[in-house]
C-alpha angles and dihedrals in degrees: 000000000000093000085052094049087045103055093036082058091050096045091049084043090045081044092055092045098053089039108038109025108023099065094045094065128079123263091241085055094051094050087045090050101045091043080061105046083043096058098044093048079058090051090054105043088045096051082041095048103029096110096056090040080058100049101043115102113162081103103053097091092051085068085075090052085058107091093039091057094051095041095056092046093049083050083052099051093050089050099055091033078062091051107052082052100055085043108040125222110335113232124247095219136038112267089228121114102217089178076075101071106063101201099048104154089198089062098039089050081048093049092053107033078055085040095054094041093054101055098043084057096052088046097051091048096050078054096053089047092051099055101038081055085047090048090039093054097038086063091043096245084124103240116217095153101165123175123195099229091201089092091053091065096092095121109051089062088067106090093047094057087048091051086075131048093213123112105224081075088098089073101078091064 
């Protein structure tokens, strides 16, 4: 029973803290805060710990793998970094238009599959707003719960914004 009651006490004091206290200070406060308490966690696990971290040795012959392994990522990165320079700066997205082709199945399946969701999610939502106005009037609150569904129209405008590669598509959403 004391272990219960204690831990009970430090996981309502843990729950203030995150609730109470934790929102009310400043991001730059947080990251200093938790660099600190890190690094201290790492000060106390190593000084823990310290005895077991002396006497292990299975790693002790993948030091001698080290210098190979920086030495061929550092290969890597000038490679790509080459790379990058011959080519250029790769596109995010395929060059291709594939507005241009007027029978692309990809974009018709896209227009649909936005098209059906869409409208199941309008629908579900007409049928929520029905029953809360059914439960609403059948208490007497006088339920005219009415939701404009234009908002609701996000997705139809996907395939058009997948039609074009360019990226001042977003802005149709």
């Amino acid at each position: 029973m004391e272990f219960f009651l204690s831990s009970m006490a430090v996981l309502l004091v843990a729950a203030l803290i995150v609730f109470l206290i934790l929102p009310r200070i400043g991001a730059s406060v947080l990251v200093g805060l938790s660099i600190v308490l890190l690094l201290g966690c790492l000060y106390s696990h190593y000084t823990l710990f310290s005895s077991e971290y002396r006497f292990s040795t299975w790693q002790e012959r993948l030091k001698w793998y080290g210098p190979f392994v920086m030495y061929g990522a550092v290969v890597v990165t000038v490679i790509m970094y080459l790379g990058y320079l011959v080519k250029g700066s790769p596109d995010a997205l395929p060059t291709t238009n594939l507005a241009e082709a007027k029978n692309n199945t990809v974009v018709g399946v896209i227009n649909n599959t936005a098209k059906a969701t869409n409208d199941v999610v309008n629908n579900a939502i007409k049928n929520t707003n029905e029953a809360a106005n059914q439960i609403a009037n059948s208490m007497g609150l006088n339920g005219n719960n009415k939701v404009n569904n234009k908002s609701n129209n996000i997705l139809s405008n996907l395939g058009g914004i997948l039609n074009t590669p360019k990226r001042n598509n977003l802005n149709r959403l």
